[in-house]
Phi, psi and omega in degrees: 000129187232129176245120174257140211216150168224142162235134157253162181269102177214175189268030161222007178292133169280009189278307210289294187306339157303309174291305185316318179285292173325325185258256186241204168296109181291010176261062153280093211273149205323325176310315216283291150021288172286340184265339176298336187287306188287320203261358166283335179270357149222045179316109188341282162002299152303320185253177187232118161272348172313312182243318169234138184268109207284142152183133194195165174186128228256106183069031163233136177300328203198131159319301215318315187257030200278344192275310159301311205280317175304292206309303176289298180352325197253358214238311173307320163261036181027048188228062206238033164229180158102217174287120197280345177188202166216141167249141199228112148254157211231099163236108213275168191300136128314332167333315193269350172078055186264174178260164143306306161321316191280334181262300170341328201258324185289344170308315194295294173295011197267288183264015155289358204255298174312301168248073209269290179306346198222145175308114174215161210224119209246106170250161183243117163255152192237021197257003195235186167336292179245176182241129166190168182225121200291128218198088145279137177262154142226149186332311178281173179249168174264351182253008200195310180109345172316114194273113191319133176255044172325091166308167167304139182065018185266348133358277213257344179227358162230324185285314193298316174251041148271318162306303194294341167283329193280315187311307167332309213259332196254358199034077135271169198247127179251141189291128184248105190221153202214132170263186207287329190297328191245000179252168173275174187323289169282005148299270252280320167303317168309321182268315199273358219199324161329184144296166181089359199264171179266338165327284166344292195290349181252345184278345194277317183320292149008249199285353155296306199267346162263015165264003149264007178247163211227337179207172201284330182261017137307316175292306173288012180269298193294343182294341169252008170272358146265031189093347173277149165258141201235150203199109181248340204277323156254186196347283179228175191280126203253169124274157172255101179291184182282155184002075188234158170274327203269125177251117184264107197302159181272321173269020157257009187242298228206085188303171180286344145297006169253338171249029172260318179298312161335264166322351199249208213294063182081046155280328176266064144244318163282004163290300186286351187271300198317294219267324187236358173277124164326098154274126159311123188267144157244133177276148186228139196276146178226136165303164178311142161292110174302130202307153166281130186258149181290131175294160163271176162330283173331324183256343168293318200290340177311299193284342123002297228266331136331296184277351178269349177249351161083021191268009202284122188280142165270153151326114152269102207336192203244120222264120159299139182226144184276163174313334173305279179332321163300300188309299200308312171292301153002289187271330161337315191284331187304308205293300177326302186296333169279329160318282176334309192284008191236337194024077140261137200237354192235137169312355221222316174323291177307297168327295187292307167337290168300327179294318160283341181266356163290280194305337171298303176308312191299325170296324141330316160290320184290316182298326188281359184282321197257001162282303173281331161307334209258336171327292224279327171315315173258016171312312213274303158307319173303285202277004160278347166274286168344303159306287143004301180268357185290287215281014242229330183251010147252023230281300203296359188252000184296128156283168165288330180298338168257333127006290215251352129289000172261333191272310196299343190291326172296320160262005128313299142007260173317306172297318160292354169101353176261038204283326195227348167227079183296344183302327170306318196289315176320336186250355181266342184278344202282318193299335158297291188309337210272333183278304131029276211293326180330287189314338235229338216240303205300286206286349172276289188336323205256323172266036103342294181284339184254354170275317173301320174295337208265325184304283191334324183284305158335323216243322195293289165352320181271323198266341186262009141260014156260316185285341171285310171331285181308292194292353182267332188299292180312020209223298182299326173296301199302341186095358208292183187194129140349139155252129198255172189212125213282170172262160175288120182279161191274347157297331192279324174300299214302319196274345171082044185265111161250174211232000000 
């Protein structure tokens, strides 16, 4: 069984830099670059040199020179900008037991079939699990000049089942994949979501560890007593599976009012009635639309005559109004309901407000600090309790290497004094975890309240030196003034004038 992948090579791709890191020095220039792709596919490293070197390469005199040879070609056909190559890997099960000599050879006849015309430089690497092999190009041709072109579906219908006939043919075992456009509904639910899937499977984890939990942060507790890594500490709650790559979000399984539900007193039996019963729909038959009847004379020359006398009223459209404008009321509503629930009526109000929850938040911060510190203080207990409770109902199904992790998790254990009360450590981990989330729950709200405070302010900044505007505009149309009212000068009291 062989999986075939194409990456090009160019200098914005992040893959080039991957390699260019990976390989040698990345201060390279675009030449080097492409020689770096070719001399990574047949990296000392990579390849075994002791007796033999998997390595070969089709209308280049020597590997030494394959990065120059590539270079002029493009420098000859004047096609040394755009994409500089493809890097092609073919990499096959450990399952089949292939030889290096054997993935080698199908490598080679995989691209003389493919690229027969353009330079390629063919390595077998052998340093990792399965064998597989690295198959660089370059983009141009040497015999025509032509620049390789891939179409829709030359992937998946000429490279992939070219591989796959050599496998064939090699008695290898080939990949039977169906795409999503061509099997039906329950295929499709069946692959993505069912048993066998890795979804499924963190979803069953799940719903295991939230029929023993009493609360959410039970629920993460047992989930790393089942070998997951649990990460509470931002937005949002990711999982780890055991030696998995992928970090999952938890609320992409499951909302937090769905794990609340869970979690609490014979929840997940009104979880699954939530979820899964089946409501009957009822339809109601309504007859057909009726044919449009043809006008008569009479009713044709009316609406004529309507329209030659201009008396026919049109529909007048529909006032576009823009999305901005949607947001923009949206948040207008936002801002109102909070000034009500806080009953702020003043600008000097808002202001003292933000003020106070900046210092909450700034406290919030000290707790979450002094929260993950006393985490990291029993870090060393936590994850020997894990063990512990992971490995503790197959003990006896244990290789020894995993065996003599479990006896040291068990003497950390006995060295804190929980040697006979793992139930301790367990309610000193939920109680953590439950302050955790508290603190976590605390600080979005509040820095919320203080983002809510800063628009309201943003926006106050805006509408009072319009409304000053607006009102001076009006004052300069009406002619209006104030009335002023003069002080009495002291000549005029002497003389007994009042004014």
């Amino acid at each position: 069984m062989a999986y075939v992948k194409i990456l090009a090579i160019n200098c914005r791709n992040d893959y080039m830099q991957t390699a260019v890191e990976y390989a040698v020095n990345p201060d390279k220039t675009i030449e080097e670059r492409l020689g770096i792709a070719g001399e990574y596919a047949t990296d000392p490293g990579k390849t075994e040199l002791d007796e033999v070197r998997y390595a070969s390469c089709i209308n280049i005199p020597g590997i030494d020179d394959a990065t120059e040879t590539m270079m002029a070609t493009k420098r000859r056909f004047g096609k040394t900008d755009g994409r500089l190559g493809y890097h092609i890997i073919q990499s096959f099960s450990p399952d089949d037991n292939i030889t290096p000599e054997q993935a080698h050879e199908i490598g080679r006849q995989y691209a003389q079939e493919l690229f027969g015309d353009f330079e390629v430089v063919i390595g077998t690497h052998v340093d990792k699990g399965h064998i597989h092999n690295h198959i660089v190009m370059n983009s141009v041709s040497c015999v025509d000049g032509h620049k390789f072109h891939a179409k829709n579906g030359y992937l998946r219908h000429v490279m992939r089942e070219t591989s796959d006939r050599y496998c064939k043919e090699n008695g290898l075992s080939v990949i039977e994949w169906t795409s999503n456009r061509e099997m039906t509904q329950k295929e499709w639910f069946d692959r993505h979501w069912r048993e066998g899937t890795f979804r499924e499977s963190i979803n069953l984890d799940i719903r295991a560890a939230a029929g023993r939990a009493r609360s959410v942060a039970e629920l993460l507790v047992g989930m790393e007593n089942m070998g997951y890594k649990v990460d509470a500490s931002r937005k949002h709650i990711t999982l780890l599976p055991p030696d998995g790559r992928k970090a999952w979000r938890l609320d992409k399984f499951y909302t937090d009012d769905e794990l609340k539900l869970m979690t609490e007193g014979g929840g997940m039996a009104r979880m699954a009635a939530r979820r899964y019963t089946l409501h009957k729909t009822k339809y109601r038959v309504t007859r057909g639309r009726r044919e449009p009847q043809k006008l008569t004379q009479f009713q044709y020359m009316y609406l004529r005559w309507l329209k030659l006398l201009g008396e026919q009223r049109r529909q007048p459209g529909r006032t576009y109004i823009p999305k901005a404008e949607y947001r923009k009321f949206d948040q207008y509503k936002k801002q109102i309901q909070f000034t009500g629930e806080h009953g702020l009526r003043k600008l000097s109000q808002v202001i003292s407000f933000r003020e106070g929850e900046q210092a909450r938040l700034k406290a919030l911060n000290i707790e979450k600090y002094r929260l993950l510190g006393r985490k990291n203080k029993y870090a060393k207990l936590f994850e020997a309790h894990k063990a512990v409770m992971r490995w503790t109902p197959i003990i006896t199904k244990l290789d020894s290497e995993t065996q003599e992790e479990y006896a040291a998790a068990l003497a950390v254990l006995k060295k804190g004094g929980f040697e006979n009360d793992a139930a301790g450590v367990e309610r000193l981990r939920v109680e953590l975890e439950s302050e955790i989330l508290r603190n976590k729950g605390g600080r979005m709200e509040t820095q919320e309240r203080i983002r809510m405070c800063g628009s309201i302010e943003k926006g106050m900044g805006l509408i009072v030196p319009a409304v000053k505007q607006a009102q001076r505009e009006r004052e300069t149309e009406t002619g209006w003034e104030p009335e002023r009212r003069e002080k009495p000068r002291e000549r005029d009291k002497d003389i007994g004038i009042e004014r």
